[in-house]
C-alpha positions in Angstrom: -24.2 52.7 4.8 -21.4 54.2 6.6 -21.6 57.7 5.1 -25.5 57.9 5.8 -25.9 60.8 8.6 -27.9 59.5 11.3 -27.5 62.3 13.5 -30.1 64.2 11.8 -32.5 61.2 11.6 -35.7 61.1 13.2 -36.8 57.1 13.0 -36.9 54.8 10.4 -39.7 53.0 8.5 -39.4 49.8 7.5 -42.5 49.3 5.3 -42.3 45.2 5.1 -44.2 43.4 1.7 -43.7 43.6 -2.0 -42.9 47.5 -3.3 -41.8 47.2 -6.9 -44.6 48.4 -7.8 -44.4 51.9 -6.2 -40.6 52.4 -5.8 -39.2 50.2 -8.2 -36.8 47.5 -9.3 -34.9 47.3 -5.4 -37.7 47.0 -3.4 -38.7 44.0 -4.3 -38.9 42.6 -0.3 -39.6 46.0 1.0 -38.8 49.5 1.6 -36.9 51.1 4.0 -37.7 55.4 4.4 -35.7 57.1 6.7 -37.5 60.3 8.3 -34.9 63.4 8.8 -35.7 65.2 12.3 -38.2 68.5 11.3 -38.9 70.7 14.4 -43.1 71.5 13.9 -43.5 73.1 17.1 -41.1 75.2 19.1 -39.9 78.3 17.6 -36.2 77.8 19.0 -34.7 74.6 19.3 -31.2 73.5 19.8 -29.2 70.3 20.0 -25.7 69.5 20.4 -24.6 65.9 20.6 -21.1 63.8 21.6 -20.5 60.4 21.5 -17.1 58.3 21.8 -15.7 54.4 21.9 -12.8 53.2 23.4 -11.6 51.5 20.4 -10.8 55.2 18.6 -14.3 56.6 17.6 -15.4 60.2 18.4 -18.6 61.7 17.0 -20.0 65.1 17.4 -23.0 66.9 16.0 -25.5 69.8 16.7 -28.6 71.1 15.0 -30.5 74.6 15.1 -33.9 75.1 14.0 -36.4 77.9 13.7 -40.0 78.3 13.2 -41.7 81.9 12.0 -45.1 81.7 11.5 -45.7 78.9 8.4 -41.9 78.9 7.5 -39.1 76.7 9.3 -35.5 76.5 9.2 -32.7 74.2 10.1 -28.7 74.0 10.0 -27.1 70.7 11.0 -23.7 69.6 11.4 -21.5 66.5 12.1 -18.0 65.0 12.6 -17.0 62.1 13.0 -13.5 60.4 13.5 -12.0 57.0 14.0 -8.1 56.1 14.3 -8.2 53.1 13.3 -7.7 49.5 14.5 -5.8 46.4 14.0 -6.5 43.1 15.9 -3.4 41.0 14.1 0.0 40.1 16.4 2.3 41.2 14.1 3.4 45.4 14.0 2.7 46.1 10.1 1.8 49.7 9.5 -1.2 48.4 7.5 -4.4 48.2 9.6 -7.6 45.8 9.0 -10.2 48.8 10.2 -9.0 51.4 8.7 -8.6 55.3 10.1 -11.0 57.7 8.6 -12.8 61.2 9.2 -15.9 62.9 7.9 -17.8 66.1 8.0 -21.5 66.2 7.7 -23.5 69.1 7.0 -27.3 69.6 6.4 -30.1 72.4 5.9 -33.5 72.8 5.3 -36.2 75.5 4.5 -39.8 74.3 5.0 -43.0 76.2 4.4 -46.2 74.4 6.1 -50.1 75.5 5.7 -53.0 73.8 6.1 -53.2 72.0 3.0 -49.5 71.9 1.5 -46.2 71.7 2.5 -42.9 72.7 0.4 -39.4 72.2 1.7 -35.9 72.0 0.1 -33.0 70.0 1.7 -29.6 70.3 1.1 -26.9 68.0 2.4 -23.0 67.5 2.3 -21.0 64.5 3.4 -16.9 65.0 2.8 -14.9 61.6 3.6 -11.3 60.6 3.9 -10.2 57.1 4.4 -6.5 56.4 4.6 -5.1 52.9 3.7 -1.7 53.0 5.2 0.9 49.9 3.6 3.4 47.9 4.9 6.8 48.7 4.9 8.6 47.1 1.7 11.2 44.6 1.9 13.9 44.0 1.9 15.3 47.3 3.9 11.7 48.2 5.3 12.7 52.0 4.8 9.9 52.8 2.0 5.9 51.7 1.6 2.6 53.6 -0.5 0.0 54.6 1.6 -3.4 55.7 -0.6 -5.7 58.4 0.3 -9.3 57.7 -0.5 -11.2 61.2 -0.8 -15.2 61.2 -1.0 -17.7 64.2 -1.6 -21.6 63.9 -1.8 -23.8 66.9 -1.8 -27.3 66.2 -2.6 -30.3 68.8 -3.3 -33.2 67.9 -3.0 -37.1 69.6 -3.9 -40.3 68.3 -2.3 -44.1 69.5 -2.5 -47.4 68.0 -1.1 -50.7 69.4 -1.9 -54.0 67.9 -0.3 -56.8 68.7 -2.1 -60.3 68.3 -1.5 -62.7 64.7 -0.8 -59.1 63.2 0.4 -57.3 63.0 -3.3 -53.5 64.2 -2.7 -50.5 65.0 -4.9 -47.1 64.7 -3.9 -44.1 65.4 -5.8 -40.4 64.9 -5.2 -37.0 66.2 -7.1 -33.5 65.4 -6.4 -29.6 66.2 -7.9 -27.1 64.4 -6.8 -23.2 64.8 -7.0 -20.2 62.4 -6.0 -17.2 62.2 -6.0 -14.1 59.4 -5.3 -10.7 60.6 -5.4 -7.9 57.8 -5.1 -4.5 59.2 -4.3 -1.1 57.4 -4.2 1.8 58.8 -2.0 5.4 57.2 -1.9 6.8 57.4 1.7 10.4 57.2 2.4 11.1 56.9 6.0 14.8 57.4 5.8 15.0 60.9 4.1 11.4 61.8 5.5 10.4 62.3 1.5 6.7 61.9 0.5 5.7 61.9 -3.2 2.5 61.6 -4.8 2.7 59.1 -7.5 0.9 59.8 -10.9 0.3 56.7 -12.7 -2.9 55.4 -14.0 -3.3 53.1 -11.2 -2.3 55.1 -8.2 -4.4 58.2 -9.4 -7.8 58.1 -10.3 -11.4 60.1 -10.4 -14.6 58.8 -10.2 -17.6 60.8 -10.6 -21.4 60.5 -10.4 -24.8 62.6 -11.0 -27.9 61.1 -10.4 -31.5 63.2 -11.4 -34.2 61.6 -10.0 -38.1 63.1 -10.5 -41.4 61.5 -8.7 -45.1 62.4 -8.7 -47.6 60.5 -7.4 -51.5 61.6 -7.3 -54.1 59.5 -5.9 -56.7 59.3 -2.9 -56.5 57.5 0.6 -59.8 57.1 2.8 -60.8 54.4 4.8 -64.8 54.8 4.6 -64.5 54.6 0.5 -64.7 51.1 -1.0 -62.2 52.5 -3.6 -58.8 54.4 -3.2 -55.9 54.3 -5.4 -52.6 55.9 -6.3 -50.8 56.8 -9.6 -47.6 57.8 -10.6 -44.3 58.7 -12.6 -40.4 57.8 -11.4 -38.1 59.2 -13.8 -34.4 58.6 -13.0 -31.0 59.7 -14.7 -28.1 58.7 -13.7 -23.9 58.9 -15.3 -20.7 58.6 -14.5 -17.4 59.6 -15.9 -13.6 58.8 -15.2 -10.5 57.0 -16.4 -11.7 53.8 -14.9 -14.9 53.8 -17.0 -15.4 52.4 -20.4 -15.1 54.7 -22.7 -14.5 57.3 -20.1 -18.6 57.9 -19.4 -21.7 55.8 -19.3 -25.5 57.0 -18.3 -28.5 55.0 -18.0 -31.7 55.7 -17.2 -34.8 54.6 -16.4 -38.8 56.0 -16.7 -41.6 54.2 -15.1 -45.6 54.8 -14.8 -46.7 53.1 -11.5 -50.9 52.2 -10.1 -51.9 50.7 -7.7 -55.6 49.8 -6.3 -57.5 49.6 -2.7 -60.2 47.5 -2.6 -62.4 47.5 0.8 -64.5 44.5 0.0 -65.6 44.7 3.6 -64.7 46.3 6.9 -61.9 43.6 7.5 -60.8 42.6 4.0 -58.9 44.6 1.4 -57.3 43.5 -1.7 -54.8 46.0 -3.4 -53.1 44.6 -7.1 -50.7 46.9 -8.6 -48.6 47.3 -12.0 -45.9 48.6 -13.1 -44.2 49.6 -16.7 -40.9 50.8 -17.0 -38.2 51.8 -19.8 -34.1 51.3 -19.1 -32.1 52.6 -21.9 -29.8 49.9 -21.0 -31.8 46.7 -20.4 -35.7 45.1 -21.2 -37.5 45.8 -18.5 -41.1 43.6 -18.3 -44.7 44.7 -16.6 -44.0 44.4 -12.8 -47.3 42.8 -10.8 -48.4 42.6 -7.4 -51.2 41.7 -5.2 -51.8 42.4 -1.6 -54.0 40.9 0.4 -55.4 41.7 4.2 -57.6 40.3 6.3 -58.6 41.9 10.2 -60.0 38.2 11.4 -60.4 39.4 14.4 -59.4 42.8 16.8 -56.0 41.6 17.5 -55.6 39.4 14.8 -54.5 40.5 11.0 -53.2 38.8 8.4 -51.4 39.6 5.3 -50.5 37.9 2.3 -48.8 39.3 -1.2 -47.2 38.4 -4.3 -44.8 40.5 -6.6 -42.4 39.9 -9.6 -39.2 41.5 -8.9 -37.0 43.0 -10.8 -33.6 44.9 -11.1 -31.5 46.0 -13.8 -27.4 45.7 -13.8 -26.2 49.7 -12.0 -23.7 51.4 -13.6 -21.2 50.2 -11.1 -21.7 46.5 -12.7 -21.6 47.6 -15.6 -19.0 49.4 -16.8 -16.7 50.9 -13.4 -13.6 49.1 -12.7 -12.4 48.9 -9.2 -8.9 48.5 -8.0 -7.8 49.0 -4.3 -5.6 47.0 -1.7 -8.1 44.8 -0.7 -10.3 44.6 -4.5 -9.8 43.7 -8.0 -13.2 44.3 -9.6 -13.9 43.6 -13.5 -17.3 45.2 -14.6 -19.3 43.1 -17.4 -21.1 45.0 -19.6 -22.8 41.8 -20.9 -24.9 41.7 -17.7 -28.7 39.9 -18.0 -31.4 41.9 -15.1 -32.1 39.9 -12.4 -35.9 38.9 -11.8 -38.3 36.7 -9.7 -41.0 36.2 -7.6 -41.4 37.2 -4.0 -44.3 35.8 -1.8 -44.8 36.6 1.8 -47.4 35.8 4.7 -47.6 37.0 8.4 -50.0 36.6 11.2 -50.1 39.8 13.7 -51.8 39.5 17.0 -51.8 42.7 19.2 -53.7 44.1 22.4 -54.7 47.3 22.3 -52.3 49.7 23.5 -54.6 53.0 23.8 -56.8 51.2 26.4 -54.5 49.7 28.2 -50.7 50.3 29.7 -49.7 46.7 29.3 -49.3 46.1 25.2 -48.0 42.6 23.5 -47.4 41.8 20.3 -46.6 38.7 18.5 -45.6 38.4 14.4 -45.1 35.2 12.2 -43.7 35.6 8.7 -42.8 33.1 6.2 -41.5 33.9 2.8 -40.3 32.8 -0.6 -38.2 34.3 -3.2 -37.3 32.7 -6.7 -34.6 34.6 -8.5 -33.2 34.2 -11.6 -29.8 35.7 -13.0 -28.6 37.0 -9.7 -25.9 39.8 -10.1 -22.8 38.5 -8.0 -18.9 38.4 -8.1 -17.2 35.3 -9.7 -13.0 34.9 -9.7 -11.6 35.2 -13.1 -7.8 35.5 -12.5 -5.4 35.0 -9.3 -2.3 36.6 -9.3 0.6 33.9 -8.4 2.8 36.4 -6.2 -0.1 38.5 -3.9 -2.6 35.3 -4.2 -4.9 38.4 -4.9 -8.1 37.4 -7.1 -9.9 39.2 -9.9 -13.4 39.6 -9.8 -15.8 40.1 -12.5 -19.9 40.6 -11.9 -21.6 37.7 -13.6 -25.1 36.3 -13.6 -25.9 33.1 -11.3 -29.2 31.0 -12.9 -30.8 30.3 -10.3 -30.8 32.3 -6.6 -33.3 31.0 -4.4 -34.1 32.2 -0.4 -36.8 31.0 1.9 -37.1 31.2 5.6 -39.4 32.6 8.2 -39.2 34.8 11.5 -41.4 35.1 14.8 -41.1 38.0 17.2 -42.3 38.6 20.3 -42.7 42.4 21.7 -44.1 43.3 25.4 -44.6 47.0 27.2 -45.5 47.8 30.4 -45.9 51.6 30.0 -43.2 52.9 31.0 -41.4 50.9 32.9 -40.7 48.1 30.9 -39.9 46.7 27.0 -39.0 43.8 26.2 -38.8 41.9 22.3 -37.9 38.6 21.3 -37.1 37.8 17.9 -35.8 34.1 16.1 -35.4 34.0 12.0 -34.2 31.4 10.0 -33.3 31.9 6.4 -32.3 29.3 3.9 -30.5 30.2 0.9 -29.8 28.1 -2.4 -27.6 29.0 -5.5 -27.2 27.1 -8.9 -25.6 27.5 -12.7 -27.9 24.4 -13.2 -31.8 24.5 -14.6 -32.6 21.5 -12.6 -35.4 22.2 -10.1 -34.2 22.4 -6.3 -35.1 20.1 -3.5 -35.2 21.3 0.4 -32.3 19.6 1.1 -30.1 21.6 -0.7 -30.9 24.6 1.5 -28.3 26.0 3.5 -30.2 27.8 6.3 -28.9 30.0 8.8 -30.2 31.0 12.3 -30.8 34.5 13.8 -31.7 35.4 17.5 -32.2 38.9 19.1 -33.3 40.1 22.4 -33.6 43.4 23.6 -34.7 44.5 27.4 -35.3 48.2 28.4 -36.5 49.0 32.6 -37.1 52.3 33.8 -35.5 52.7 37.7 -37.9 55.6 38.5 -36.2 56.0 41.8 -33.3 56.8 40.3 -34.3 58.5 36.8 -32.5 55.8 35.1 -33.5 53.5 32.1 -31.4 50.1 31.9 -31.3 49.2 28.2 -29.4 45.9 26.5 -29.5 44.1 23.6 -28.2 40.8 22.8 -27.9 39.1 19.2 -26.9 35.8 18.1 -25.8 35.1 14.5 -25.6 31.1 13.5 -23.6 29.7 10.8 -24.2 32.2 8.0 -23.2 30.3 4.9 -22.1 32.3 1.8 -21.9 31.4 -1.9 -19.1 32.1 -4.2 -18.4 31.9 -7.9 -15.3 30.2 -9.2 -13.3 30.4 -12.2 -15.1 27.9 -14.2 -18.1 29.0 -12.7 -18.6 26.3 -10.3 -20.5 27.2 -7.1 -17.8 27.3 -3.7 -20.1 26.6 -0.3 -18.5 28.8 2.5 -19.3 29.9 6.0 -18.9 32.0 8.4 -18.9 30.6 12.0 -21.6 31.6 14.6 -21.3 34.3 17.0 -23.1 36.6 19.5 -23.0 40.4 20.8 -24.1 42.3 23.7 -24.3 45.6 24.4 -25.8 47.1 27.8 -26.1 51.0 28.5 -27.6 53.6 31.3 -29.1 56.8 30.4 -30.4 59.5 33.0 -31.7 62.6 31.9 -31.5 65.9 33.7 -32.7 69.7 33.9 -36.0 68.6 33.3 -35.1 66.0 30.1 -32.8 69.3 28.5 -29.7 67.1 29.0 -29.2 63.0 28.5 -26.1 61.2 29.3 -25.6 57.8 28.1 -22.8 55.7 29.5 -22.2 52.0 28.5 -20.5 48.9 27.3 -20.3 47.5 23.7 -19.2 44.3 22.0 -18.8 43.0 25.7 -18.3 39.7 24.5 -15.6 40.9 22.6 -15.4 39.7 19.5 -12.8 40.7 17.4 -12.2 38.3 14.4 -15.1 35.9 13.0 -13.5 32.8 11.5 -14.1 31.8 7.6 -14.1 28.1 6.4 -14.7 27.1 3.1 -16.0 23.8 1.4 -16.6 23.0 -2.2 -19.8 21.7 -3.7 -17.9 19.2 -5.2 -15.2 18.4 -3.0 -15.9 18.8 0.9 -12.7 20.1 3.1 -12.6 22.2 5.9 -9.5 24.6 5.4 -9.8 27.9 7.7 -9.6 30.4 4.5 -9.6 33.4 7.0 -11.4 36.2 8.8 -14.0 38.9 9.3 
């Protein structure tokens, strides 16, 4: 998440409900788009953007863009930097956050008419982490610090073509390219003397290519009793390097998607889909859903939907193998897919916001998702001297969530915004086939509040946001595959800004405080299923 480049993002749609159907094996609880920034109006537009922490961070960016008639044009670019921190007492060169920089770079040509719209994007992201290590005993003079290099350029091809009585095609094509570099250096602080080291496990090259292909034709008007949408995902994706079995692996995966709209009536609407897909590497079944809506009343909608979910093993669980400081990851090539069934309901009630300047909004959600062979880590070896363990991806029976969420959401146009939100999720893990009770739920609490006022005196917009995180409890595998209950303890941020704008909204300045409650290191307990203690196991 990390290397995504928000600077050139626009918003972000969060498209809540089952989605296998239409974009495939991770989307089983929803989909998440994220909309780049496209300049459709001005023919001349500039941006230049600086942001900085007092705990090391510094960011800058600025984007150009240009319109001509039906054409439009765009150059981007980004860097960002953090030194580093460490919270521990002691004075080991070795830091727990540690120092990076990156350089971000995008483009785009667009050409818009009336009925179709073609645009190619290109984008570069170039990262370096350093992991700096502790001086060695027993003369402290010498220690290995490891460069961690990372490229990403991604191409990508996209055409939309409205055609007449509302039917539409859209298509999509995208090449991707990364790149991991690890490399090893041997410091001596003595004789100033660094040295790279060349061995198997202090050097290594990771690289991956992804082709991905999607087209989609269908229809979409609300005064026809039918619309629909069909569709093809194909997607290729390999990997090569010394850390790979046999050196490269590919897989792929081709899928025909439909999906229905039914308008039974002005306020109900019932939309099943289906799904078929081949995986070179796994068996992947038909994928079903059904959505359901109801408009019960002018502010009142409901929602209901089913889906069976599924996801096949990545290449990364498959066959990479990951070594670092901090990791000792063993892929399984043995790997069953992971599938169950998702159902969700919500309640929405709304005023209308176009008649009036005061808008509400309150949303219930429950859900329920039954998984079965759930892709997680499980310790296969600890090594005696570092206490270091060996992970290995294995499949857990039985991997069960449920939980619900309410929010709250008020606007006083535009002075005011405020939104409440509580969520409670319970979570539930087992080797066994025995059915679950409620009781063996762990659940975990969530509460968020964020408050916006606009000072128009002043020009000045007060904005904070407050989260709390209960108990979040985590499941781990053991050696003999027995389930270890952990936690992590509750705790709560808040972050308060200002921003003023000036030159008639040309310039914005944004000036405020972050982790004010300053937390710095979550504490880690663990428990065993079997055998209850409560031994602080350490920190996040």
């Amino acid at each position: 998440l990390n290397q995504l480049n928000l600077y050139n993002v626009d918003h972000i749609e969060v498209v809540e409900g089952p989605m296998s159907v239409v974009y495939g094996s991770n989307a089983l609880a929803g989909a998440i788009n994220i909309i780049t920034k496209e300049n459709l109006h001005s023919s001349y537009n500039s941006t230049f953007n600086s942001y900085t922490e007092s705990v090391g961070k510094c960011n800058l960016n600025a984007i150009t863009s240009f319109n001509k008639g039906k054409n439009s044009f765009s150059f981007a670019g980004g860097w960002n930097y953090f030194n580093g921190a460490s919270f521990a007492s002691d004075t080991n060169r070795s830091q727990q956050w540690k120092p990076k920089e990156q350089y971000n770079m995008d483009s785009y040509y667009a050409r818009n008419t009336e009925k179709s719209k073609l645009k190619y994007q290109i984008s570069l992201m170039n990262e370096r982490l350093l992991d700096k290590g502790d001086q060695l005993a027993p003369l402290f003079k010498n220690a290995t610090d490891v460069w961690y290099r990372t490229l990403r350029l991604t191409n990508r091809l996209e055409y939309n073509q409205k055609i007449d009585n509302n039917f539409y095609i859209n298509m999509l094509g995208s090449y991707s390219y990364f790149t991991r570099s690890k490399l090893s250096y041997y410091k001596d602080f003595v004789e100033n003397i660094s040295a790279q080291k060349n061995d198997d496990e202090s050097t290594d090259t990771t690289r991956f290519s992804a082709f991905t292909y999607r087209a989609i034709f269908g229809n979409q008007s609300p005064d026809k009793k039918i619309n629909f949408l069909t569709g093809a995902d194909l997607n290729y994706e390999a990997v090569t390097g010394s850390k790979i079995q046999n050196e490269k692996q590919t897989i792929g995966d081709y899928a025909l998607f439909t999906s229905f709209i039914f308008n039974l009536s002005n306020n109900f609407s019932f939309q099943p889909g289906l799904r078929a897909a081949i995986n070179t590497n796994s068996n992947v079944p038909l994928v079903p859903s059904i959505n359901l809506k109801w408009n019960a009343y002018s502010f009142l909608n409901i929602r209901a939907s089913y889906t069976r979910g599924f996801r096949t093993p990545t290449l990364k669980e498959l066959y990479i193998k990951f070594k670092d400081s901090s990791h000792d990851l063993e892929p399984n090539e043995n790997l069953d897919s992971e599938w169950g069934h998702n159902f969700d309901l919500s309640f929405n009630i709304n005023t209308d916001k176009t008649e009036k300047i005061h808008f509400s909004n309150i949303e219930f959600e429950v859900f329920y998702n039954r998984m079965h062979n759930k892709i997680d880590l499980a310790v296969v070896d600890k090594d005696s001297l570092t206490l270091q363990s060996t992970y290995k991806y294995v499949n857990i029976s039985k991997y069960n969530t449920i939980g619900g969420k309410v929010s709250f959401k008020y606007n006083f146009y535009t002075y005011f915004d405020l939104g409440f939100g509580f969520g409670e999720t319970g979570t539930y893990a087992t080797f066994s086939k025995e059915n679950e009770s409620l009781s063996k739920y762990k659940f975990s609490p969530e509460v968020s509040v964020n408050l916006s006022i606009f000072v128009q005196r002043f020009n000045v917009k007060i904005i904070s946001n407050y989260k709390y995180f209960g108990k979040n409890w985590q499941f781990s595998i053991g050696e003999n595959k027995d389930i270890t209950l952990g936690s992590m303890d509750s705790y709560q941020n808040l972050d308060i800004s200002l921003m003023k704008k000036f030159f008639k909204n040309r310039m914005t300045v944004t000036i405020g405080a972050k982790n004010i409650i300053d937390n710095k290191m979550i504490k880690n307990t663990g428990k065993t299923s079997d055998t209850p203690h409560s031994s602080a196991e350490g920190s996040s």
